[in-house]
C-alpha positions in Angstrom: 47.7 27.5 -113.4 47.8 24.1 -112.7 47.3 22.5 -109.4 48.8 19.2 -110.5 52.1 18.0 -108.3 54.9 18.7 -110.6 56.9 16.0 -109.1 53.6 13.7 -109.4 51.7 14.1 -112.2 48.9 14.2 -110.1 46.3 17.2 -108.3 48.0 19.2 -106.1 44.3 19.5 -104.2 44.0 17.8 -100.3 41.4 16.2 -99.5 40.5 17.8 -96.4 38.0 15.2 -94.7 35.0 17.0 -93.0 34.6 17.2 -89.7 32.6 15.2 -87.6 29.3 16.7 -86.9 29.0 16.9 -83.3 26.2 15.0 -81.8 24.3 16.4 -79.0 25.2 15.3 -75.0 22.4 13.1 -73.6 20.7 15.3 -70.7 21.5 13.0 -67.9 20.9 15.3 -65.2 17.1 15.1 -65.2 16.8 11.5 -64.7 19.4 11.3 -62.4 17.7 14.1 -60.2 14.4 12.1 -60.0 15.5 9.0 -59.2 17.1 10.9 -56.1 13.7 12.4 -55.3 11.8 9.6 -56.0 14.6 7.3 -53.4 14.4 10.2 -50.5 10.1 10.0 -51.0 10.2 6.3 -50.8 12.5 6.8 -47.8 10.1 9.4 -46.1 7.3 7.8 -46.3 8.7 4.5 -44.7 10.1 6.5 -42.4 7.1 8.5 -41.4 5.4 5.0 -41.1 8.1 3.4 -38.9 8.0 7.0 -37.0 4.1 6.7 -36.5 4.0 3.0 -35.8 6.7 2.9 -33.3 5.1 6.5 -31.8 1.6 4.4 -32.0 3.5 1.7 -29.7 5.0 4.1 -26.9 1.6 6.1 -26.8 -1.4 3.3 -27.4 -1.1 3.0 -23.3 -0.7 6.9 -22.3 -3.0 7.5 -19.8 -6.2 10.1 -20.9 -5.2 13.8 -19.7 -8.3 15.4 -21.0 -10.3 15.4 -17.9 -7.5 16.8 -16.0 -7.8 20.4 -14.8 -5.2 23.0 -13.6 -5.6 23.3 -9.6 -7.0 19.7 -8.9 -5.7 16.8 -7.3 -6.9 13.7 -6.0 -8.9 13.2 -2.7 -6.7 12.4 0.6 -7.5 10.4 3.4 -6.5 11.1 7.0 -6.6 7.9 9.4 -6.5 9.2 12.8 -6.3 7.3 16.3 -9.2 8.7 18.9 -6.5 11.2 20.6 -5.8 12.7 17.2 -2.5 11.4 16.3 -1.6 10.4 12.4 -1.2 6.9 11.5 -1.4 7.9 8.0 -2.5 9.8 4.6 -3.4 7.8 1.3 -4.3 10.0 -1.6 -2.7 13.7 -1.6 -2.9 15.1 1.0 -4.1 19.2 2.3 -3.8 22.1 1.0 -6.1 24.4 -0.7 -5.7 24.1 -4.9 -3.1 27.1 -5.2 -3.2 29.5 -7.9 -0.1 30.5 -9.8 -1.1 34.4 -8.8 -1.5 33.3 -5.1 1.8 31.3 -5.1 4.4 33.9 -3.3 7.4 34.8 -6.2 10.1 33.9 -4.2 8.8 30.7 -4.0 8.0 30.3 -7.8 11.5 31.9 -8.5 12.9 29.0 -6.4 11.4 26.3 -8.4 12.3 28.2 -12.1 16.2 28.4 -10.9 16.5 24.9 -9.9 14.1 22.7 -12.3 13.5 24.9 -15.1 14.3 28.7 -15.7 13.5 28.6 -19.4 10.2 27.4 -18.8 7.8 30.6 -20.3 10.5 29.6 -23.4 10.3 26.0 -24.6 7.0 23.8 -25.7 7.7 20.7 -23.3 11.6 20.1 -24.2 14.6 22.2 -23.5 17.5 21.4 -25.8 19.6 24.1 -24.5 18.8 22.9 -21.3 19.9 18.8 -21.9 22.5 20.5 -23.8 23.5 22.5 -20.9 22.9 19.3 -18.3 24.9 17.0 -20.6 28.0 19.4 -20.6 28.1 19.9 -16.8 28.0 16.0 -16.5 30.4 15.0 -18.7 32.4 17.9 -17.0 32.0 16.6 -13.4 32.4 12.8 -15.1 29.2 11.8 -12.9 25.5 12.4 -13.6 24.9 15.9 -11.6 22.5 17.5 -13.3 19.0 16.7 -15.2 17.4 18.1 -18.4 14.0 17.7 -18.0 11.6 20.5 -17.7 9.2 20.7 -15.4 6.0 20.1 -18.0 8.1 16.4 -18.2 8.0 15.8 -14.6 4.8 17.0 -14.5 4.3 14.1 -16.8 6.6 11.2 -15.1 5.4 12.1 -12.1 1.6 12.1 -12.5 0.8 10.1 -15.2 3.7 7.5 -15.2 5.6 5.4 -13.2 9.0 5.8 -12.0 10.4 3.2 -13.9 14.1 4.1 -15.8 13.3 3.0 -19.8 13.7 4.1 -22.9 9.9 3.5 -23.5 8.8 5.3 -20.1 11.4 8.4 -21.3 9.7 8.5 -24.5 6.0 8.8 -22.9 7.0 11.5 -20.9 8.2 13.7 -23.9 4.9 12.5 -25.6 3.1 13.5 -22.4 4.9 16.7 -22.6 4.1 17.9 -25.7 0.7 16.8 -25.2 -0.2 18.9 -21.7 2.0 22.0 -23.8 -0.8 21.7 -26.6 -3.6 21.3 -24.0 -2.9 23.9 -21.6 -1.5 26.6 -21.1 2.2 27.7 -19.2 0.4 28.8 -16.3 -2.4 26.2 -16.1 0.6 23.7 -16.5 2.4 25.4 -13.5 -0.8 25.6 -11.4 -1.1 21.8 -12.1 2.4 21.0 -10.9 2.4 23.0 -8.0 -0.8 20.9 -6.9 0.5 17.5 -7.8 4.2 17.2 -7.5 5.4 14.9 -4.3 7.0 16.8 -1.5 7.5 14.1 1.0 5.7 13.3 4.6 2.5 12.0 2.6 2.5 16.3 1.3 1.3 16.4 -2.5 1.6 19.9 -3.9 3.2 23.3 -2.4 0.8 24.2 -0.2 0.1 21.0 1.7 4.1 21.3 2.2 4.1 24.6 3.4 1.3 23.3 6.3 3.7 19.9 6.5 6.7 21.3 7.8 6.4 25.0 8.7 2.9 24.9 10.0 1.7 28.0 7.1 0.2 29.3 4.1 1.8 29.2 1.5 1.7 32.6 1.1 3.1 33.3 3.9 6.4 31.2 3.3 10.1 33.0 3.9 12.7 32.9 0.8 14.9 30.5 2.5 11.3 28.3 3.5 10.6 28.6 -0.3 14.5 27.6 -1.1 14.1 24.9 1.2 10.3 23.3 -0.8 11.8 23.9 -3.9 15.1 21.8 -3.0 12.8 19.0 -2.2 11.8 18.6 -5.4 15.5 16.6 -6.3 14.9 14.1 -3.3 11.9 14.4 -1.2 12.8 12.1 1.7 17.2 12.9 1.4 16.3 16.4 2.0 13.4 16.3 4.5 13.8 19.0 6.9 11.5 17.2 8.9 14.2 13.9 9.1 17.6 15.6 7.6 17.8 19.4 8.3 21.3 20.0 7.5 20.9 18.2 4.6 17.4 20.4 3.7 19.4 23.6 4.2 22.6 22.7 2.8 20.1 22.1 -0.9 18.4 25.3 -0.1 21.8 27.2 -0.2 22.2 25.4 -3.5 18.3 26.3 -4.5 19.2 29.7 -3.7 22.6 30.0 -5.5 21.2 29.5 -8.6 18.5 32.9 -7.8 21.6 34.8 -7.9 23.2 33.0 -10.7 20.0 33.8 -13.0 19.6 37.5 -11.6 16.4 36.5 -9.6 18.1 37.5 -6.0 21.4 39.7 -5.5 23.8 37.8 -3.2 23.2 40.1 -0.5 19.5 38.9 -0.8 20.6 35.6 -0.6 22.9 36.2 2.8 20.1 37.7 4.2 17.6 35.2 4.1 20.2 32.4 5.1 20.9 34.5 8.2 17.5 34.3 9.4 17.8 30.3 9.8 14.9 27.9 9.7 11.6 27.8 12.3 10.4 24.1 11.5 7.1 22.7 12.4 7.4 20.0 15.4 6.8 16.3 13.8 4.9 14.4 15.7 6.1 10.7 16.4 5.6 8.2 13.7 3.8 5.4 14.9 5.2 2.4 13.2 3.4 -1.1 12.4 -0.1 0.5 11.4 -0.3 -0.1 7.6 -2.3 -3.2 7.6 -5.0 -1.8 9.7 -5.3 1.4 7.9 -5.1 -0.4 4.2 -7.9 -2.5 6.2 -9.8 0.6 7.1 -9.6 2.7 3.5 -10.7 -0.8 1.9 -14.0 -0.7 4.5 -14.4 3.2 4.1 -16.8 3.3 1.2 -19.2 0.6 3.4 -19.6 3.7 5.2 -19.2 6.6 2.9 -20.5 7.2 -0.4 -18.6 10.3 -1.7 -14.9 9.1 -2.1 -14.1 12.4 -4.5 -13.4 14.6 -1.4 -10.8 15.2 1.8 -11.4 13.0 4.9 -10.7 12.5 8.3 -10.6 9.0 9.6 -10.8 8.5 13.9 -10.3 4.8 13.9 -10.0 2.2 17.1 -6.1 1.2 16.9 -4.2 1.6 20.1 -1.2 2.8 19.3 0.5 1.2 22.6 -1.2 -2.0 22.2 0.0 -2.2 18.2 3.5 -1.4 19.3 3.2 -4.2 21.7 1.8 -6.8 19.7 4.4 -5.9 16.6 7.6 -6.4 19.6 5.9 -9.9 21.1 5.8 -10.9 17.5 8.8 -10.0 16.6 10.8 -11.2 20.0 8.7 -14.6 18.8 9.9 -15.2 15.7 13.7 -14.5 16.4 13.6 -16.4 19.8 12.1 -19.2 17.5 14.0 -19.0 14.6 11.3 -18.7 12.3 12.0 -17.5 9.1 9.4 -18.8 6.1 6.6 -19.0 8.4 4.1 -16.1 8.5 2.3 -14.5 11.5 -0.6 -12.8 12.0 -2.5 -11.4 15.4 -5.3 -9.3 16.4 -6.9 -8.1 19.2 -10.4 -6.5 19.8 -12.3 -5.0 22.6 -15.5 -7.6 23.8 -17.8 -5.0 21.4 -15.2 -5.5 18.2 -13.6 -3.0 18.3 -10.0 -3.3 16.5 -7.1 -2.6 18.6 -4.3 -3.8 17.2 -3.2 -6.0 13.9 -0.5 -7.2 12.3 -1.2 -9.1 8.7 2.2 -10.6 8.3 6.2 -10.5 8.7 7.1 -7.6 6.7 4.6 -4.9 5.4 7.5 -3.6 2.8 7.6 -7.4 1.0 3.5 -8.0 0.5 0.6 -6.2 1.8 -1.1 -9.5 1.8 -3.4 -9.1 5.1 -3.2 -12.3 6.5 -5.3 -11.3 9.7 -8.3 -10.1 7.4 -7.6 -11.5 4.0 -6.6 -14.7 4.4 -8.9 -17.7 3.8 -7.5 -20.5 6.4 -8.6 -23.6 7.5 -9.6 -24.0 11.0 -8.5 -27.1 12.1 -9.5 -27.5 15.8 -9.9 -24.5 16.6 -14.0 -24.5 14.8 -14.5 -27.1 17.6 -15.6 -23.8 19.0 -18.6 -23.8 17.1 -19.3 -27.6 17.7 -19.3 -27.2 21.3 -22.0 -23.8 21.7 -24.2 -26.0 19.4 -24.1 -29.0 21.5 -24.2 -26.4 24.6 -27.5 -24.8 22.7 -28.8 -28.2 22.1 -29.0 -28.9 26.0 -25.9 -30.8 26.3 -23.6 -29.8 29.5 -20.0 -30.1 30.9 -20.8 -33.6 32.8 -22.4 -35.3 29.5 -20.5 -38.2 28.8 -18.6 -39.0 25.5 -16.5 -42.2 24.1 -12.5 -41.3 23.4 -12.2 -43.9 21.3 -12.5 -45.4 17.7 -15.2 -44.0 15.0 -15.7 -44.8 11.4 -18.1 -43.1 9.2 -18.1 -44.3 5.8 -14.5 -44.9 4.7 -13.7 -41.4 6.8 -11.6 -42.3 10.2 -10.8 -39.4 12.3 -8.3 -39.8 14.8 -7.5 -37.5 17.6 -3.8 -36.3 17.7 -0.7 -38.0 19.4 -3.1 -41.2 18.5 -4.4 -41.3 21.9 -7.8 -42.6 23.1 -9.1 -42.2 26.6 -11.9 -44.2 27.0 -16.0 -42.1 28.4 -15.0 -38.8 29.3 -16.8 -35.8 29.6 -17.6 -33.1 27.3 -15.6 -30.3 29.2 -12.8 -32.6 29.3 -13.2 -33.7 25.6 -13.0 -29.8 24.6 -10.2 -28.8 27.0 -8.1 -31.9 25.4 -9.8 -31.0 21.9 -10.4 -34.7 21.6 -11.2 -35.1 18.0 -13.2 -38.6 18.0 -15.4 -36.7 20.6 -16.2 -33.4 18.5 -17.2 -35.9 15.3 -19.7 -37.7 18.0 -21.0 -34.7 18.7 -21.4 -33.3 15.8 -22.9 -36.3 14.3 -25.5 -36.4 17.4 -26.7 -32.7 17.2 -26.3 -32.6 13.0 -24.3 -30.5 10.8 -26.6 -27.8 10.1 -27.2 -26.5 13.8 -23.3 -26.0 13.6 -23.1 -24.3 10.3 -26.1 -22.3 11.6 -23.8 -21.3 14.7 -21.1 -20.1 12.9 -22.7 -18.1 10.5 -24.5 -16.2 13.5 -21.3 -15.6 15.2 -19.8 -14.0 12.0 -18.2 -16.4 9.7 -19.2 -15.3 6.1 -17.9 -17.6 4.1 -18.9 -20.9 2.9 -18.8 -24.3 5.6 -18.2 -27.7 4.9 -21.8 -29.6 4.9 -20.4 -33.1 6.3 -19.1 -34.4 9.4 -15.4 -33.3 8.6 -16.6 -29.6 9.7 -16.4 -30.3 13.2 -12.5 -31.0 12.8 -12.0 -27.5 10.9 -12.4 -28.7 7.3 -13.6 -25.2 6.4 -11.5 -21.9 5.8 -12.1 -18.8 7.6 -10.3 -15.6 8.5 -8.7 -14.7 11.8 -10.5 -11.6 11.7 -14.2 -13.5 11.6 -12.6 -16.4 14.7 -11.7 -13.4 16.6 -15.4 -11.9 16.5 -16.9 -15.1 17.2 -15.0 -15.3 20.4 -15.7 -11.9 21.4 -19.6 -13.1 21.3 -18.4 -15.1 24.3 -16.3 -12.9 25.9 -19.1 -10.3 26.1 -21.8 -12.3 27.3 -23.3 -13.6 24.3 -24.3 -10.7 22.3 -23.5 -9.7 18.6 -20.4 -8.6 17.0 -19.3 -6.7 14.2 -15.9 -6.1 13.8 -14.8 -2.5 13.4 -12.3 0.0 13.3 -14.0 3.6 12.3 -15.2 5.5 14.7 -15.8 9.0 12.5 -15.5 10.0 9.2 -15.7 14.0 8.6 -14.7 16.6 6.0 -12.0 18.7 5.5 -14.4 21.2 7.1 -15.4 19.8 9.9 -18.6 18.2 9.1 -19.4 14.8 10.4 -20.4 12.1 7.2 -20.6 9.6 9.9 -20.4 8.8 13.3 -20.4 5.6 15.7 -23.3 5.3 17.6 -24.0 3.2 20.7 -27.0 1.0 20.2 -28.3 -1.7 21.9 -26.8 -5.1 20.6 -28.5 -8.2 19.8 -28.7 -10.9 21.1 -27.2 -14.2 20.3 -26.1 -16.4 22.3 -28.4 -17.0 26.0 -26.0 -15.8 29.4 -26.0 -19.7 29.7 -24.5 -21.0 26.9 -22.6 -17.8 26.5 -21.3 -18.5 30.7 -21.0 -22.5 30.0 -18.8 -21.5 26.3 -16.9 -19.2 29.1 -16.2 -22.4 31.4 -15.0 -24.3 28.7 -12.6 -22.1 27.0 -10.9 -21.4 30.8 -10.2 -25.3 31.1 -8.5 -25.3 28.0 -6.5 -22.5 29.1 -6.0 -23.5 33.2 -5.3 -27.5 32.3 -6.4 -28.3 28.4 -4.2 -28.0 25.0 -4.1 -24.0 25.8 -2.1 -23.7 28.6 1.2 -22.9 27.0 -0.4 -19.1 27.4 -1.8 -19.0 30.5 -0.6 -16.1 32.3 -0.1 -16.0 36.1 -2.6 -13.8 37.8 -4.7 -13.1 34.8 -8.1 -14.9 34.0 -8.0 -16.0 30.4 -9.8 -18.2 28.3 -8.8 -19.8 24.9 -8.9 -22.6 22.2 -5.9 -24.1 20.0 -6.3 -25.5 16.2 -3.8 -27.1 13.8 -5.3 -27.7 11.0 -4.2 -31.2 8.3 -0.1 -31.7 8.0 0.4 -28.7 10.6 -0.4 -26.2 7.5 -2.2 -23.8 10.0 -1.7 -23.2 13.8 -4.2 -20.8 16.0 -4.3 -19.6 19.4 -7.3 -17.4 20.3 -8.6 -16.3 23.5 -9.2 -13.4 25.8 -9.2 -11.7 28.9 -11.8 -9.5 30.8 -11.3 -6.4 28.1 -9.9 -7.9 25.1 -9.9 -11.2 22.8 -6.9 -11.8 20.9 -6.4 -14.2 17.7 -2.5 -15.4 16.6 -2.6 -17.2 13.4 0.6 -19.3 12.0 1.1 -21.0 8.6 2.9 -20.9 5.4 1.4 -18.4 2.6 1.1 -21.4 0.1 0.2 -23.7 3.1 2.8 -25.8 2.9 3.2 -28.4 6.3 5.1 -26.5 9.2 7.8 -28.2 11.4 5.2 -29.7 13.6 4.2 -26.6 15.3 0.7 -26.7 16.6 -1.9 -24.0 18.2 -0.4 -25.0 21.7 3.3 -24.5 21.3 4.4 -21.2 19.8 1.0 -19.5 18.9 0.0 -19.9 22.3 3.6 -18.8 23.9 3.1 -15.5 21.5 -0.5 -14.7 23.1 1.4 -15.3 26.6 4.3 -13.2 25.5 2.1 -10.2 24.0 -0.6 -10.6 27.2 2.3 -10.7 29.6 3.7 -7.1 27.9 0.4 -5.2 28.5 0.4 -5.5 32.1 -3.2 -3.7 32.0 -3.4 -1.8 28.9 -5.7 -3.7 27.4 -8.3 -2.2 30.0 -7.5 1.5 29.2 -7.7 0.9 25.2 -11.5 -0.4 26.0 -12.0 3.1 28.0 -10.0 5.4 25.7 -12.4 4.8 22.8 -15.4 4.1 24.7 
């Protein structure tokens, strides 16, 4: 049969073409897959060294935790006046260390509802809980409830400051997770019921309980332990001490949510609101003190060794005297109109004894203790020292001296106002604080005898060793003039300024204790009676008679030191020797205002407000 086309001539056969052999799919699946894992490696590891670098850069300044221990807090200190009332309490103050099984339920209950009632549940951080607090604020459209547990302000509130950042936030859930690895739930809880601020100077839940409702802790009521708790929000809004409606209108709050997590019934909650609050009796807050007690903690540790434990401080300040000296001030500088210019007084009893101080304007702006810790110069005031040499020397009231020209070297003092009076005598020469006669003086009886003088009479600090001494070239502190002058004012015999009287224990025992010894020495009852006479003339007729006060025997010497940077008044009566300094912190040149004008008006002012006192503060710490 053929297979030819019959209308062709030609094979009928097709030439079917073969197909195409299939060639096989590249596997792009593997590649593709690693280059992913290889992207997302690369991408974890710069991330986990970003993570630990910028971790590294909060945490390189955490403070070190690993000494602390559950139930400890730092020492307190107690400053006390001699008839037992508080000025105040540095450190954290009383209170036995309580133990999470002493600490009474209600009161740990309390503290759970409000700060942290998933505590036993979380390891430093409670997302439910910022979940929970970031709801109910977005809800109420104003920030009404926090989400941090209380191992976080455990954290913030020892170990950090209370500054709002991003980088402070991210140290305290560091922190966090660090005291969670450390210790454990109940050695945190035992640490934050020791530490954690409660206002009135009370550190920790027991101290509290003793702070405003005069108990244990253990002893405390629900609606006392409602009340604690509540403070934790705002220490000082909610005092029950300063704002008890307020302080029970948080513990209703504090006690709501009990009932809300099943810790109280409601009846349990109406019951203890109905048995009301039985508050401790605060005594009255003496104001104006905190320059003589940060005075007295920085001189403690001359007179105690052991720091690392309670004390009790009984210092010299008379709370009546302080109170006057802070009004006269006060009254001064608004009657004056001074507003740049800084004061600063003191007063002391003939044996040094501290009665009152006041280091500057305004405690709350700088703690800068101008009555103690300010370096000065003297001016005319260290005629003073001039004068008992001279006295010491054998010179007396009726030797004569020339008010007039001097030159030595290229050096030409000149007395103020540019006056000369001709051959006066000494007395009059100091009463006027000529300063042409105090050079003469000084230059006749050397510079040594004087520097010699000065350092006997307390000043510590380094003198001028020229002639330009004797017009106050050298700096001192109010609180070393005032001493010096309370050599004269007692006769002549030595003085150490102070202002402890007795340190003790939280128990009762006595680390130290003021005794009365016999003084030395220093100055002869003549030249110690003459110094007397000449300080009166300056105050009866003499540059310092802007504070005499009518009635009263006083004595006293002015000093303006170059370009009016510095003006003192210091002088005393028959129980107490009082120093007023004036100047600029960065000494720049006052209006013109010397020792005489307003200085001296203050120290007239203040002596005129005592009417007496200062003779009872001598005999209430005698």
């Amino acid at each position: 049969m053929s297979n030819k086309d019959p209308n062709s001539g030609k094979s009928s056969v097709r030439k079917v073409k073969s197909p195409k052999r299939a060639s096989p799919k590249k596997k792009k699946g593997k590649p593709f897959k690693w280059g992913v894992v290889r992207i997302g490696l690369i991408l974890f590891i710069w991330a986990s060294v970003i993570g630990t670098a910028t971790l590294g850069w909060y945490a390189y300044d955490l403070p070190d935790i690993r000494h602390l221990k559950p139930g400890t807090r730092r020492a307190s200190i107690s400053l006390l006046t001699t008839e037992g009332q508080t000025l105040a309490i540095y450190g954290e103050t009383s209170g036995r260390p309580l133990k999470v099984e002493d600490a009474p339920t209600s009161l740990l209950q309390a503290i759970f509802a409000i700060e942290d009632h998933r505590f036993y549940d979380h390891w430093g951080l409670d997302f439910f809980g910022l979940l929970r607090a970031f709801y109910t604020n977005i809800r109420e459209g104003r920030v009404v409830q926090g989400g941090s547990t209380l191992t976080q302000q455990l954290a913030k509130n020892v170990f950090l400051s209370s500054n709002r950042s991003i980088r402070r936030k991210v140290q305290e859930v560091i922190l966090a997770f660090w005291l969670e690895h450390k210790f454990t739930k109940d050695q945190i809880l035992s640490i934050y019921l020791n530490r954690v601020y409660l206002g009135r100077g009370a550190f920790g839940f027991e101290a509290a309980a003793q702070t405003y409702f005069n108990k244990p802790v253990r002893f405390l009521t629900l609606l006392e332990s409602a009340v604690l708790a509540g403070l934790l929000k705002a220490p000082s809004r909610y005092s029950p001490a300063s704002n008890p409606e307020l302080a029970l209108k948080r513990a209703k709050v504090v006690l709501m949510k009990m009932v809300d997590v099943g810790f109280i019934s409601e009846q349990t909650k109406e019951a203890a609101l109905d048995q009301g609050l039985q508050l401790k009796k605060m005594p009255e807050k003496i104001e104006g003190v905190r320059y003589f007690t940060d005075w007295i903690v920085d001189e403690l540790p001359l007179y105690v060794s052991d720091m690392n434990r309670d004390l009790v401080v009984v210092t010299t300040l008379d709370p009546p005297l302080q109170k006057k000296a802070d009004k006269a001030l006060a009254q001064g500088l608004k009657d004056f109109k001074l507003e740049d210019e800084q004061v600063a007084l003191l007063s002391m009893s003939p044996d040094g004894a501290v009665r009152a101080m006041v280091g500057g304007n305004a405690y709350g702006k700088t703690q800068f203790n101008r009555a103690t810790q300010a370096l000065r110069q003297s001016g005319s005031i260290f005629k003073f020292f001039v004068y008992l040499a001279a006295l010491e020397a054998g010179l007396d009231y009726k030797t004569p001296v020339k008010d007039g020209p001097v030159r030595f070297g290229n050096w030409r003092p000149k007395n103020y106002g540019w006056k000369s009076r001709g051959e006066i005598s000494l007395k009059d020469a100091f009463a006027y604080s000529v300063n042409t006669a105090a050079v003469r003086f000084a230059h006749q009886i050397k510079v040594a005898p004087i520097k010699e003088m000065a350092n006997r009479l307390g000043v510590k600090h380094p003198m001028a060793d020229d002639l330009t001494m004797a017009l106050g070239s050298s700096d001192v502190t109010l609180l070393e003039l005032t001493g010096a002058f309370s050599v004269v004012s007692n006769g002549g015999y030595q003085v150490e300024p102070y202002g402890i009287l007795q340190v003790r224990d939280r128990s009762g025992v006595v680390l130290y204790k003021r005794e009365s010894v016999s003084r030395k020495r220093l100055l002869s009852s003549h030249v110690a009676q003459s110094m007397d006479g000449l300080l009166n003339a300056v105050m009866e007729y003499g540059t310092g008679k802007g504070g005499r006060v009518e009635g009263l025997r006083g004595a006293s010497k002015t000093g303006t030191s170059q370009s009016y940077r510095d003006a003192w008044y210091i002088g005393y009566t028959s129980h107490l020797t009082t120093g007023i300094w004036m100047g600029h912190d960065l000494g720049k040149p006052m209006n013109k205002i010397t020792g005489g004008k307003i200085p001296a008006r203050l120290w007239k002012a203040y002596m005129q407000s005592l009417k007496g006192a200062e003779s009872s503060a001598t005999s209430r710490s005698s």
